[in-house]
N, C-alpha and C positions, 0 to 999 in steps of 0.2 A: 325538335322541341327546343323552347329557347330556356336562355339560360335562369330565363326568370323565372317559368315555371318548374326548371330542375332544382331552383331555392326552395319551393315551394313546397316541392315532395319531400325533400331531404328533411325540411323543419318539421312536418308531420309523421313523416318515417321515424326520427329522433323521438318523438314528444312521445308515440305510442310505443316505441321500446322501452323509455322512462315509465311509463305508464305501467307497464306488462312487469317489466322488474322491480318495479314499488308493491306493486299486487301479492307479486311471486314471495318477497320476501315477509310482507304483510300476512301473507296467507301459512309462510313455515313459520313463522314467528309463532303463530296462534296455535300451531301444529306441536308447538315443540314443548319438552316436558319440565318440568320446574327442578332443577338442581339443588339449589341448597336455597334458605333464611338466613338473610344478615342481619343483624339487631344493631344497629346504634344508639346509645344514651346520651342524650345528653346531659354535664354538670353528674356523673355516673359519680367521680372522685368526689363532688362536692356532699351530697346527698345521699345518695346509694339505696334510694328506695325501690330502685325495678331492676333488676336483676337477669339476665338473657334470655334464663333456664324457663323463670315464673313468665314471660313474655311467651314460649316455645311451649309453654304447659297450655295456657289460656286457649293458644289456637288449635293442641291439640281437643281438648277440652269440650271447644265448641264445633269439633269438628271442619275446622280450617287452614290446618295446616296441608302448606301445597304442593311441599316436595314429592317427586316423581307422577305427581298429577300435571296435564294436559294443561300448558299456558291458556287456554279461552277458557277454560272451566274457574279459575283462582276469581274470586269476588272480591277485588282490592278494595270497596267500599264496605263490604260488611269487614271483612279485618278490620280494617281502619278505625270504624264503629267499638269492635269487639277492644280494641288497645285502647281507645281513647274512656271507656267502661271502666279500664283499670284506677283507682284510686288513685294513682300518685303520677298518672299520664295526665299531663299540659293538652299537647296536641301530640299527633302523630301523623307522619305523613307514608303511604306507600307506593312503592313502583316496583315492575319487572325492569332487569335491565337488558342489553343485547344477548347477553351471554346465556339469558334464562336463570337470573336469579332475583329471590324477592328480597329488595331491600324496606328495612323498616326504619323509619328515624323517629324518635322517641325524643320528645321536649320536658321534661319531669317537671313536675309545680314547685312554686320556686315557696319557700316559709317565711311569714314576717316574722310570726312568733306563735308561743305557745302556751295554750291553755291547760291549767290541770286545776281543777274541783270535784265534783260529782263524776266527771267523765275527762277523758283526756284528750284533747286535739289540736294539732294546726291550722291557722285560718293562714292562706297562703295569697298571693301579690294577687289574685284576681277574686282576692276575698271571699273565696269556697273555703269552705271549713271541712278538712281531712284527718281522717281518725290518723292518730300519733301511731306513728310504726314501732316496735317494741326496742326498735337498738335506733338511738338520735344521735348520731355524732356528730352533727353540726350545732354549733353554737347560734341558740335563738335568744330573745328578751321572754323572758316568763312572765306571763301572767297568772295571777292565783286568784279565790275569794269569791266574790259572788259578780259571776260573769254572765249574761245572759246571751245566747248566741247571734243574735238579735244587737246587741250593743257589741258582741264582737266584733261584727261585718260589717257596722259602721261606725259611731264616736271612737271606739274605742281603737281599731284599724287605724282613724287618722293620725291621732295621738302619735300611737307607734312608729308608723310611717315617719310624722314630725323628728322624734328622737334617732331613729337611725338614720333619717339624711343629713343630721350633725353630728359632725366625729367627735365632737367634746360631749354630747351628755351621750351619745351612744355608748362611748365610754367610759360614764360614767355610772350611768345607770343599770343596775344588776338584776333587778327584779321591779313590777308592779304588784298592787297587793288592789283589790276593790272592794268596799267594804256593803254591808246592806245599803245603805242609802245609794250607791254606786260613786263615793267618793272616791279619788286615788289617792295611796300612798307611794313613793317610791322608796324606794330600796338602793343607795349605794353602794359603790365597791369602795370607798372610801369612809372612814366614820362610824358611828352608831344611829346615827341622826336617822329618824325619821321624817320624810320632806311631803307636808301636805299640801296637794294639789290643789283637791276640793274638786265639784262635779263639771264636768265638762259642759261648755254653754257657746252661742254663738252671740257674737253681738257685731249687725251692722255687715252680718255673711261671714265674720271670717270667727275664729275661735279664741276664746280667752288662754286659753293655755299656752296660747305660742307668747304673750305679753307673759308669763308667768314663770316660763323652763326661761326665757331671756334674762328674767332678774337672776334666778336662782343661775344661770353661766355666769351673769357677771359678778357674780357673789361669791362665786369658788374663785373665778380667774382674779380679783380684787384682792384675794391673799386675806381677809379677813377671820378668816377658821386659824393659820398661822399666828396671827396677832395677838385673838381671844382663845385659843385653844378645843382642841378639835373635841376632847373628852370633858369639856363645859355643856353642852347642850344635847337636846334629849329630841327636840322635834325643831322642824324649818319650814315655816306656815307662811306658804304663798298665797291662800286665799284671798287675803286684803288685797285690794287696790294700789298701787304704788309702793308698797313694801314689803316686807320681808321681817318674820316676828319669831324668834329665836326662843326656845325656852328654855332655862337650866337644867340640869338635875340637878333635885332634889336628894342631896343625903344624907 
């Protein structure tokens, strides 16, 4: 036999022992029994709305928890389903791993801000609107007043979004207020003033508001309030076109 066909067998001899032990260990894998659930959160510190215990309840719940059940029986798409159901689950991803355990990774929804009128909720970064968890220890922009869910999830979304990707009026701005007409009021953390917005509009694609929080930044950073005094005025009326219209109180 030459030596080129002893290449030959030895390559196919090798491929189908690879073969036979890919099988063998494919096949205990499937065989083998499920150990424990591991729960990762994510942003757990920042947030804290899903909790390991309410994750380990749900699956038992819906009858899917898979500990000491047979790895080919665990339905890692229905879990998955069942986590991602939860209110305050983003996405969630699952796997087994070598060892025979289920890992769970939990992405939490992240909150612009938060509504309280009639009802109480967060509309969060992919602008689903999620009922308010009764303990908020994160620090969101509040909106109050006559919200419609509707103008939550969109003008009013953008707005928001606007004022928290600048670090001067994000903090500045303590509260939004919306009145029936759906005009804005803001609410400072500095002052008495109330600062009218007026209703949000597009002109030319893009939004009037962003020409309007601009005057009212350079109007705080201009030191003007320092000059005329901060307890002289009563409202900060951005409405107009190119100005900024200050009103006394009255005493």
């Amino acid at each position: 036999m030459s030596f080129k066909k002893i290449g030959v067998i030895a390559v196919v001899l090798f491929a189908i022992g690879i073969l036979v032990v890919t099988m063998y260990l494919k096949n205990d894998s499937k065989d083998g029994i499920c150990k424990a659930v591991i729960v990762t959160i994510d942003n757990n510190e920042q947030y804290n709305f899903i909790k390991e215990k309410e994750v380990l309840q749900t699956l038992n719940s819906n009858g899917l928890n898979p500990v000491n059940k047979q790895i080919k029986s665990i339905k890692l798409d229905k879990i998955r389903e069942v986590i991602e159901k939860m209110p305050y689950t983003r996405r969630a991803k699952c796997y087994l791993t070598k060892s025979n355990n289920l890992n769970i990774n939990i992405m939490q929804r992240q909150p612009m801000f938060k509504v309280v009128n009639t009802d109480s909720y967060f509309v969060d970064s992919e602008r689903v609107m999620v009922e308010s968890p009764t303990v908020f220890e994160a620090y969101l922009p509040l909106v109050s007043g006559w919200v419609t869910r509707t103008f939550a999830q969109n003008e009013l979304f953008d707005f928001v979004a606007y004022i928290e990707n600048d670090k001067f009026l994000s903090n500045l701005i303590q509260q939004i207020y919306i009145d029936q007409h759906q005009e804005i009021e803001l609410i400072s953390i500095v002052g008495n003033q109330k600062i009218r917005v007026g209703k949000i509009a597009k002109i030319d694609n893009q939004y009037d508001f962003e020409k309007k929080l601009n005057r009212l930044k350079k109007f705080y950073l201009s030191g003007a309030l320092d000059r005329l005094g901060w307890d002289k005025y009563s409202t900060i009326d951005l409405r107009f076109d190119r100005q900024i219209v200050c009103r006394k109180i009255v005493r």
